[in-house]
C-alpha positions in Angstrom: -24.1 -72.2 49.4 -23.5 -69.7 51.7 -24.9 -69.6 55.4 -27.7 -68.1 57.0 -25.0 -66.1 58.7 -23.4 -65.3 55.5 -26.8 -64.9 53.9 -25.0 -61.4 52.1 -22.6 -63.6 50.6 -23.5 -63.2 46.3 -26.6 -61.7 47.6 -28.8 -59.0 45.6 -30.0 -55.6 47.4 -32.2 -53.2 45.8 -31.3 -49.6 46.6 -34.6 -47.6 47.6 -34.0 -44.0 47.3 -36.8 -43.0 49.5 -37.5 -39.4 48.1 -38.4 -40.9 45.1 -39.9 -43.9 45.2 -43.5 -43.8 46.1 -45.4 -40.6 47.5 -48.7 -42.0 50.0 -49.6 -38.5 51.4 -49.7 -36.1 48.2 -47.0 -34.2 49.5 -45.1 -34.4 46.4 -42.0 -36.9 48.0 -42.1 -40.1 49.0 -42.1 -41.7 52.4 -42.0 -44.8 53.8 -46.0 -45.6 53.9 -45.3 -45.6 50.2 -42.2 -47.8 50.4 -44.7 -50.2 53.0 -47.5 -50.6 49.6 -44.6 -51.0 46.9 -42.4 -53.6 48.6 -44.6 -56.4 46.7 -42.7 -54.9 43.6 -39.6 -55.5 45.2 -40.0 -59.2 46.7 -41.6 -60.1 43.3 -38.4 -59.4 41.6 -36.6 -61.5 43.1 -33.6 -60.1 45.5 -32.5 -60.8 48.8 -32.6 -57.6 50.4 -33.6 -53.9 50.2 -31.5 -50.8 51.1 -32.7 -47.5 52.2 -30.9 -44.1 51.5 -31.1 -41.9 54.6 -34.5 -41.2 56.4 -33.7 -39.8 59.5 -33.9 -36.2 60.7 -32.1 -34.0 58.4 -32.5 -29.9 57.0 -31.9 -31.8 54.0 -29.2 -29.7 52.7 -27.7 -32.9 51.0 -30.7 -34.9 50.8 -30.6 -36.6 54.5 -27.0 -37.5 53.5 -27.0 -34.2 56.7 -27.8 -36.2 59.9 -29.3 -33.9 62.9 -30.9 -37.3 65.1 -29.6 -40.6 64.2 -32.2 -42.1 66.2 -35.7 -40.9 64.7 -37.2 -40.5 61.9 -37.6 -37.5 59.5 -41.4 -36.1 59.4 -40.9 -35.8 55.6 -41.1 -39.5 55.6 -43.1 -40.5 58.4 -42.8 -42.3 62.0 -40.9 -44.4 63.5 -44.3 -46.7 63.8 -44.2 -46.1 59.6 -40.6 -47.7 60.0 -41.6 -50.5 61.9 -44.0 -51.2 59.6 -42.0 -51.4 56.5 -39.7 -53.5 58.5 -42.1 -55.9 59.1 -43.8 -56.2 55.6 -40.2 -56.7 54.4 -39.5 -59.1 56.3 -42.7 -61.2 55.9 -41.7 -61.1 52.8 -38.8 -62.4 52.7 -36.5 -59.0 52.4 -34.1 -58.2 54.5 -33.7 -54.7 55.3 -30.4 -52.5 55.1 -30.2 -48.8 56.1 -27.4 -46.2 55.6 -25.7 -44.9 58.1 -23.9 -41.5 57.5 -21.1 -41.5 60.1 -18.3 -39.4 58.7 -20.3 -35.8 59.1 -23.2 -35.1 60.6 -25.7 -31.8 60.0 -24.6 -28.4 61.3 -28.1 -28.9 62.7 -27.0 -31.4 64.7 -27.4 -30.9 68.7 -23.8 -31.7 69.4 -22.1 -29.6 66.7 -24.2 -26.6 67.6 -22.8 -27.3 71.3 -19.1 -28.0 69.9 -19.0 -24.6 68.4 -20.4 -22.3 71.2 -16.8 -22.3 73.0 -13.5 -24.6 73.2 -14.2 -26.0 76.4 -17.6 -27.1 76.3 -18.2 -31.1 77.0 -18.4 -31.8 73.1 -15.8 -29.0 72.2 -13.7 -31.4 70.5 -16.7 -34.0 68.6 -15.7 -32.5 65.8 -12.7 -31.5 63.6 -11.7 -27.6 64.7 -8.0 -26.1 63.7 -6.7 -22.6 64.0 -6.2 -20.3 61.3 -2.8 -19.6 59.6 -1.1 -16.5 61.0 -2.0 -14.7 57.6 -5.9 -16.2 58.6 -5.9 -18.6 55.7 -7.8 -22.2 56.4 -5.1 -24.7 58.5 -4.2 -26.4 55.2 -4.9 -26.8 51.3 -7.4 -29.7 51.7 -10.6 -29.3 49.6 -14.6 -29.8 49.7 -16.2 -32.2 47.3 -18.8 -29.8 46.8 -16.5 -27.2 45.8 -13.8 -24.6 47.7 -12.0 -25.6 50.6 -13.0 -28.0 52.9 -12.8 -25.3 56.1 -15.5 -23.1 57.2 -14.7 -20.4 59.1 -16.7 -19.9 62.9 -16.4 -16.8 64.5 -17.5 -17.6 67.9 -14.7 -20.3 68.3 -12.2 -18.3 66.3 -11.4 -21.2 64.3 -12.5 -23.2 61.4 -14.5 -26.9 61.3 -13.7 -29.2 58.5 -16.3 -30.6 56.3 -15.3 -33.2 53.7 -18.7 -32.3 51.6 -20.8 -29.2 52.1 -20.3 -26.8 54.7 -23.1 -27.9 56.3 -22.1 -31.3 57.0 -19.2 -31.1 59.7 -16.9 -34.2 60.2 -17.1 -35.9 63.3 -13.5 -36.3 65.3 -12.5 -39.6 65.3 -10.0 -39.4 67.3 -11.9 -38.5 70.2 -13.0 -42.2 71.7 -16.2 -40.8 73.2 -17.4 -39.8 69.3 -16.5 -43.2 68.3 -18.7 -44.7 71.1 -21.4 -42.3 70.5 -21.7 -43.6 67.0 -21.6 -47.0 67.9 -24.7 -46.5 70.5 -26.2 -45.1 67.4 -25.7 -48.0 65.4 -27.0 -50.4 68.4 -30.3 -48.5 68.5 -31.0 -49.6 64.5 -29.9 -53.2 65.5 -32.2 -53.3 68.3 -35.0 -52.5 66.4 -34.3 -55.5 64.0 -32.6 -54.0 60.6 -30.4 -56.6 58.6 -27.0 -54.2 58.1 -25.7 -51.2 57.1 -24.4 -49.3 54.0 -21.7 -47.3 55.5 -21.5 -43.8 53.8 -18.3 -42.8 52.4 -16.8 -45.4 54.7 -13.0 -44.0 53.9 -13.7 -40.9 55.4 -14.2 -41.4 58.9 -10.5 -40.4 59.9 -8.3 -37.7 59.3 -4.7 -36.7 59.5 -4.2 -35.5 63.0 -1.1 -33.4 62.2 -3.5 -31.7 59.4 -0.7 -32.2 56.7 -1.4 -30.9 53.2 -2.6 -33.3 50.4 -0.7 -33.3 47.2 -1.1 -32.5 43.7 -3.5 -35.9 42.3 -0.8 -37.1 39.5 -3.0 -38.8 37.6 -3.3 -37.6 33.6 -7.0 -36.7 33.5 -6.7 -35.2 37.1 -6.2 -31.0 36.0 -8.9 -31.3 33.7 -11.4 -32.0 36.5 -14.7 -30.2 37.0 -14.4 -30.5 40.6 -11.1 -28.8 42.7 -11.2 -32.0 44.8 -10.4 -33.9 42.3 -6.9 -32.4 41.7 -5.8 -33.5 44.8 -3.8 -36.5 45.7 -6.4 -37.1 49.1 -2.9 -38.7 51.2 -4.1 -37.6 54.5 -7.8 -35.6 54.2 -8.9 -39.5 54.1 -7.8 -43.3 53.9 -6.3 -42.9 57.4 -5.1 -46.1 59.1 -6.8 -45.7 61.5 -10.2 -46.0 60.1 -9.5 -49.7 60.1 -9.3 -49.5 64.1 -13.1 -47.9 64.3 -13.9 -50.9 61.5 -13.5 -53.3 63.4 -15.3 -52.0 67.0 -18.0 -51.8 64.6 -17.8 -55.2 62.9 -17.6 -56.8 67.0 -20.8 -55.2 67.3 -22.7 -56.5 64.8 -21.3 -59.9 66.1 -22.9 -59.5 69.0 -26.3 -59.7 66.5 -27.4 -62.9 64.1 -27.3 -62.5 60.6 -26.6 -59.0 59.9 -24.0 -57.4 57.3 -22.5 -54.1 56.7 -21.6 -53.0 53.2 -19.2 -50.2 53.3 -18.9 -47.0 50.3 -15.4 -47.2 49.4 -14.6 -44.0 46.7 -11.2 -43.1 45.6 -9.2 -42.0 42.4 -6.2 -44.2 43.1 -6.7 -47.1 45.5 -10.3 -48.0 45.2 -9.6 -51.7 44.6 -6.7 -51.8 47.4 -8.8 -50.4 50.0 -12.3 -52.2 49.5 -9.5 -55.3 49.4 -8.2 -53.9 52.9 -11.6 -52.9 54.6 -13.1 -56.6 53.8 -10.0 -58.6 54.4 -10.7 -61.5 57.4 -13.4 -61.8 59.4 -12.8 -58.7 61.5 -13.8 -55.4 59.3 -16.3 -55.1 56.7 -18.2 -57.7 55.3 -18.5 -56.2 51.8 -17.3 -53.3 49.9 -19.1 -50.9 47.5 -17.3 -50.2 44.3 -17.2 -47.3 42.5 -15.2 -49.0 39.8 -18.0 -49.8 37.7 -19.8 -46.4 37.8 -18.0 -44.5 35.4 -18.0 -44.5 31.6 -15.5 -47.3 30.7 -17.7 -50.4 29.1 -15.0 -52.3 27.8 -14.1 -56.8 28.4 -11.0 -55.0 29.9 -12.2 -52.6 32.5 -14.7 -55.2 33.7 -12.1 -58.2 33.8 -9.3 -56.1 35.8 -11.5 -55.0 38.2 -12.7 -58.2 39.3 -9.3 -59.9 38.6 -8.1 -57.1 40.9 -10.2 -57.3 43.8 -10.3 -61.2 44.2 -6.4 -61.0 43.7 -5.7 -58.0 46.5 -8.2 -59.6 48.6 -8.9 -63.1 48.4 -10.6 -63.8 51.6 -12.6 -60.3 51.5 -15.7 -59.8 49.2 -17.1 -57.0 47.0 -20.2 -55.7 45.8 -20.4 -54.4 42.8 -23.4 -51.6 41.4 -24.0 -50.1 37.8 -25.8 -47.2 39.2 -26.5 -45.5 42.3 -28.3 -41.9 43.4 -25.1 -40.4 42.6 -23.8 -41.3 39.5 -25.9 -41.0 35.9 -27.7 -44.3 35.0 -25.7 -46.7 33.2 -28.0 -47.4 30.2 -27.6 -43.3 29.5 -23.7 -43.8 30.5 -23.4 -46.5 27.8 -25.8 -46.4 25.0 -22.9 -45.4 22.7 -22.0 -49.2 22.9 -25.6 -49.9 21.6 -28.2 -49.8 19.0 -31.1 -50.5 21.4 -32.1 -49.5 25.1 -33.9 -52.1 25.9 -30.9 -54.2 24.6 -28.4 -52.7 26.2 -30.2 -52.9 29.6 -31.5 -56.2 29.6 -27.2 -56.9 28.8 -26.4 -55.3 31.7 -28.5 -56.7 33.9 -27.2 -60.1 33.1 -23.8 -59.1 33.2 -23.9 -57.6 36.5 -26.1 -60.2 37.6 -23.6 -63.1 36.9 -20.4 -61.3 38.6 -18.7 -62.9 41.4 -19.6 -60.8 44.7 -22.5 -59.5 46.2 -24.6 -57.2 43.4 -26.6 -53.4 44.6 -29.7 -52.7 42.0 -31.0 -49.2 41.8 -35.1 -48.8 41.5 -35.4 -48.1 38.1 -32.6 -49.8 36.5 -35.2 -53.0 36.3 -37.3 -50.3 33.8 -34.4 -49.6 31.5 -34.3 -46.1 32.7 -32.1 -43.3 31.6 -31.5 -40.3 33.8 -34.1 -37.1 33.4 -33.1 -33.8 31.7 -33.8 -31.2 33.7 -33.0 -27.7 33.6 -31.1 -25.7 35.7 -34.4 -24.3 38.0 -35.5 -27.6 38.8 -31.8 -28.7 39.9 -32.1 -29.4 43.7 -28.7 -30.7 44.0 -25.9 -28.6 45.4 -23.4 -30.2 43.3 -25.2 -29.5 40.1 -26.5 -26.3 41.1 -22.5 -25.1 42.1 -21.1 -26.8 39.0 -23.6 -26.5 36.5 -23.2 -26.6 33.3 -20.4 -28.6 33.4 -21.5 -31.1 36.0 -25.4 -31.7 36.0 -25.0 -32.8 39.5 -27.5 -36.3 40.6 -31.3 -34.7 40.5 -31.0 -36.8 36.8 -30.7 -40.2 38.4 -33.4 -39.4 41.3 -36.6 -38.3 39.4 -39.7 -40.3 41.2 -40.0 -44.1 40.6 -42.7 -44.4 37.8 -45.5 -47.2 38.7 -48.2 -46.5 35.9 -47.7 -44.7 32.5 -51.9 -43.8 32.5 -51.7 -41.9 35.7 -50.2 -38.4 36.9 -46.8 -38.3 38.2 -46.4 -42.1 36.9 -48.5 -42.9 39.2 -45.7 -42.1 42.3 -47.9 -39.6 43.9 -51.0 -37.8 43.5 -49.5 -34.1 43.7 -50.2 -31.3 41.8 -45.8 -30.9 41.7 -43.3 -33.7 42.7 -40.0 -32.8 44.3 -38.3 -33.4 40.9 -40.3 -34.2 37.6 -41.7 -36.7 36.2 -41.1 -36.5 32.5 -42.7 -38.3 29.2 -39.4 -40.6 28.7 -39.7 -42.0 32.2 -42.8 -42.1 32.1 -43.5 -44.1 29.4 -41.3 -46.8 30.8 -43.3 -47.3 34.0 -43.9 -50.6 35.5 -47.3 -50.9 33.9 -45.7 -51.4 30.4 -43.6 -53.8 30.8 -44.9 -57.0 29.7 -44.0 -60.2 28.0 -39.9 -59.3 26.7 -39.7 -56.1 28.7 -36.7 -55.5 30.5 -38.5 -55.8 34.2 -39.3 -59.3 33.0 -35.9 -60.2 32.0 -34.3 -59.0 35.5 -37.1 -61.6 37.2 -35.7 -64.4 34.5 -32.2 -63.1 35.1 -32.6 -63.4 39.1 -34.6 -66.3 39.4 -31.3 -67.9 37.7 -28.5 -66.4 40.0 -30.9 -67.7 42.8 -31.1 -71.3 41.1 -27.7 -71.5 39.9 -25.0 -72.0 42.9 -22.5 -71.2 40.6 -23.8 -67.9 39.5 -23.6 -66.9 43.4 -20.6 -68.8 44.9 -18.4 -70.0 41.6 -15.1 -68.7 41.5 -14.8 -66.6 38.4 -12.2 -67.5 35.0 -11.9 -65.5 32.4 -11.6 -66.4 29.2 -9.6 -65.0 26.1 -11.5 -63.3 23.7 -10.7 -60.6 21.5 -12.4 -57.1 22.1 -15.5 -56.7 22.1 -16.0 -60.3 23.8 -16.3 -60.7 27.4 -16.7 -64.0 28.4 -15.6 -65.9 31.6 -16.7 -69.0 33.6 -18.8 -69.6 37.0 -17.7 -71.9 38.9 -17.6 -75.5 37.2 -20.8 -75.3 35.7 -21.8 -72.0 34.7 -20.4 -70.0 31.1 -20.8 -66.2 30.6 -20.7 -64.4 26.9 -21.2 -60.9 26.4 -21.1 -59.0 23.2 -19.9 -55.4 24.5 -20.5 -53.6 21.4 -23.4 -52.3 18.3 -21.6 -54.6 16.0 -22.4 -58.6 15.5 -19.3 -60.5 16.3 -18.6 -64.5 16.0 -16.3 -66.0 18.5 -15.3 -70.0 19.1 -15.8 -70.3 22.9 -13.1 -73.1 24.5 -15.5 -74.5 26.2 -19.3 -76.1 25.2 -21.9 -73.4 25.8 -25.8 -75.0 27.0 -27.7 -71.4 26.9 -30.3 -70.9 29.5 -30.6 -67.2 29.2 -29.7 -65.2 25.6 -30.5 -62.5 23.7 -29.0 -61.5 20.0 -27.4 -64.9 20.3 -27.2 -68.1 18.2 -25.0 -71.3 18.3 -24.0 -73.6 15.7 -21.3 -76.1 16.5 -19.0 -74.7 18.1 -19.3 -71.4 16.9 -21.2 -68.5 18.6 -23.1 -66.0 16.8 -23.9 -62.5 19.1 -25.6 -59.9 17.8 -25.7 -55.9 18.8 -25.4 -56.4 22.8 -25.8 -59.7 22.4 -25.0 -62.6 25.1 -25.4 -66.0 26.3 -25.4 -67.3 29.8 -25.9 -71.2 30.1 -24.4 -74.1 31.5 -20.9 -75.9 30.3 -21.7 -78.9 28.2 
């Protein structure tokens, strides 16, 4: 059982994406009055803690993922009285509260970066990352945005060009410069004052750059020159993953020290050392707390995938921790990512849930994923995504996976606000999923069964994992000493003999005789060794 100071250990956070989740004003996006009245939804489901996308001042040129104030709170979603008041519902309720903190790049908006690029000599001249062109005038080297194009913007009055890892409107902070570093940290206190639970750290991999500005090379991965996105053809050697971002980890782990019970769960994104570096960033007591994959975001739904990533992590690491996520605000939702595997939504999500639900780590839940959702269709003139809007139609960009939270299928907008146009739609699919259909067997009522049991079940939180040898489709793998976990990843019934005697406690498609286990289409038993 883990702590009250390791209450994060094999906890359960529920990702709020704030824009979306519930509208108290008729404005059209939500705000955190509206995250204040919904929290009951929240607690009632049974998690440990809740985790807010960015709400602090921002031109929102990347959704408030573009800081200008670190220290306030965007008008778009209320006051900093609103904040306090969502803090303290949540935590009356028994919800600890997690915010992001977006401290690789901040807004061009931002005080000091319109300071920095006035002159090179000005007291923040070097806050963030500024090179000299080529003689020819070309960028300093061949590194690349996410977003698209290169990751240099030219600035006239300087005479040099700023680097920005994402768009051009989100410069990178210098790391190298200790008085950034401390900035940020102050910046981080302020939060911590005021009483929040942790952090999820933005693209925490990013922080630090190569200071000799060396070229990345060619990505030599197979799929890598059939990417959508440039960036992706790059080998990121020295753009990101610097050593030195373990330094600045660790000033900011000593700080939250200094506080009782609070975490930090870190976004760690790469092509070719994900595992390796969430393993590095969590290792001891001294850097992160917890990693956030990106290894189970993508399309592969396979016993394989799933079993080497967790075999990987606990083997790279084994005294750091993950936390592992089927969907966030930037990836599609993974019932729409993996339906192919399924006859049935509903099915398929309910299977998911119990599979991510009974993984060894700490688990992220995105609002919506307890409805069964799939991502929105939209066209291209309601995109308000820069990454689907400058690689569309290739890339649909993330507007799919952030249309508004939908509360009641009767009313407009699914009930998320009272409008006459929402920031993105609200369309019949989601809608008719909304929280006020989903009785008796609904998937919202399975995610209450399936949490109340990783609460009740030590095992299901703490266990050390074992995997068991079944043949494809069949993921199955014990918790702990008490705890068994069969998963039929596929449309077609299979039978399998576990090694071990299965008690079910929770099951769907599934039916036991002897020894032998019957799963139907996404079909799975979790239950107790008997």
């Amino acid at each position: 059982m883990a702590s009250k100071q390791d209450w994060w250990r094999g906890s359960v956070t529920y990702q709020i994406y704030p824009r979306s989740f519930m509208d108290s004003d008729g404005d059209g996006i939500g705000d955190l009055k509206g995250i204040t009245q919904r929290l009951d939804h929240i607690a009632a489901l049974g998690v440990d803690a809740i985790w807010l996308s960015p709400v602090f001042p921002s031109p929102m040129a990347d959704m408030g993922y573009d800081v200008s104030d670190y220290c306030d709170i965007d008008p778009t979603f209320g006051t900093m009285d609103d904040f306090d008041a969502m803090l303290d519902k949540a935590h009356a309720l028994g919800l600890k509260v997690i915010i992001d903190q977006v401290l690789s790049h901040a807004s061009d908006q931002h005080p000091f970066f319109l300071e920095s690029r006035q002159s090179r000599d000005n007291p923040k001249a070097d806050w963030f990352v500024w090179a000299d062109p080529k003689p020819d005038g070309t960028p300093p080297n061949n590194w690349l945005a996410i977003f698209g194009g290169s990751s240099w913007e030219w600035d006239a009055r300087r005479r040099q060009y700023y680097f920005h890892n994402f768009l051009r409107e989100q410069p990178d902070w210098n790391f190298h410069n200790p008085e950034v570093q401390d900035y940020l940290l102050d910046c981080v206190r302020f939060w911590l004052d005021r009483g929040v639970d942790g952090f999820r750290l933005d693209t925490v991999n990013f922080y630090v750059h190569d200071k000799m500005l060396r070229d990345n090379a060619a990505n030599p991965l197979p799929w890598a020159q059939q990417a959508v996105r440039p960036f992706e053809m790059q080998y990121t050697l020295f753009s990101k993953n610097q050593p030195e971002n373990i330094q600045f980890l660790e000033r900011l782990r000593a700080l939250l020290d200094e506080y009782d019970d609070r975490t930090m769960v870190g976004e760690v994104g790469d092509s070719h050392h994900s595992i390796d570096l969430m393993g590095e960033y969590t290792s001891g007591s001294k850097r992160l707390h917890m990693a956030y994959s990106f290894e189970l975001l993508g399309p592969d739904f396979s016993p394989q995938h799933f079993r080497s990533r967790i075999e990987a992590f606990f083997k790279g690491a084994p005294d750091g921790w993950p936390c592992w996520a089927f969907s966030n605000h930037d990836v599609p939702r993974h019932v729409g990512r993996w339906l192919d595997h399924a006859k049935d939504q509903d099915a398929l999500a309910k299977q998911a849930a119990a599979l991510l639900l009974s993984f060894e780590g700490s688990i992220c839940l995105y609002q919506g994923e307890e409805l069964g959702q799939i991502d929105t269709v939209l066209s291209f003139e309601e995109l308000t995504d820069p990454e689907g809007i400058n690689f569309w139609p290739e890339k649909t960009g993330r507007d799919g996976c952030r249309t508004p939270m939908v509360w009641d299928k009767d009313a407009p907008n699914g009930g998320f606000s009272k409008a006459n146009r929402t920031w993105l739609p609200v369309k019949p699919p989601q809608q008719a999923r909304a929280v006020s259909t989903q009785g008796k067997n609904s998937v919202l009522e399975f995610y209450k069964e399936m949490l109340a049991l990783r609460r009740a079940e030590a095992d299901l939180r703490d266990g050390k994992t074992v995997f068991l040898d079944f043949p494809e489709p069949v993921l199955g793998f014990r918790r702990g000493e008490g705890m068994v976990c069969i998963y039929n990843l596929s449309a077609a019934p299979v039978t399998v003999e576990p090694p071990i005697g299965v008690d079910p406690v929770l099951h769907e498609a599934a039916g036991i005789k002897g020894r032998t286990l019957q799963l139907g289409a996404s079909g799975f038993v979790v239950g107790r060794v008997s």
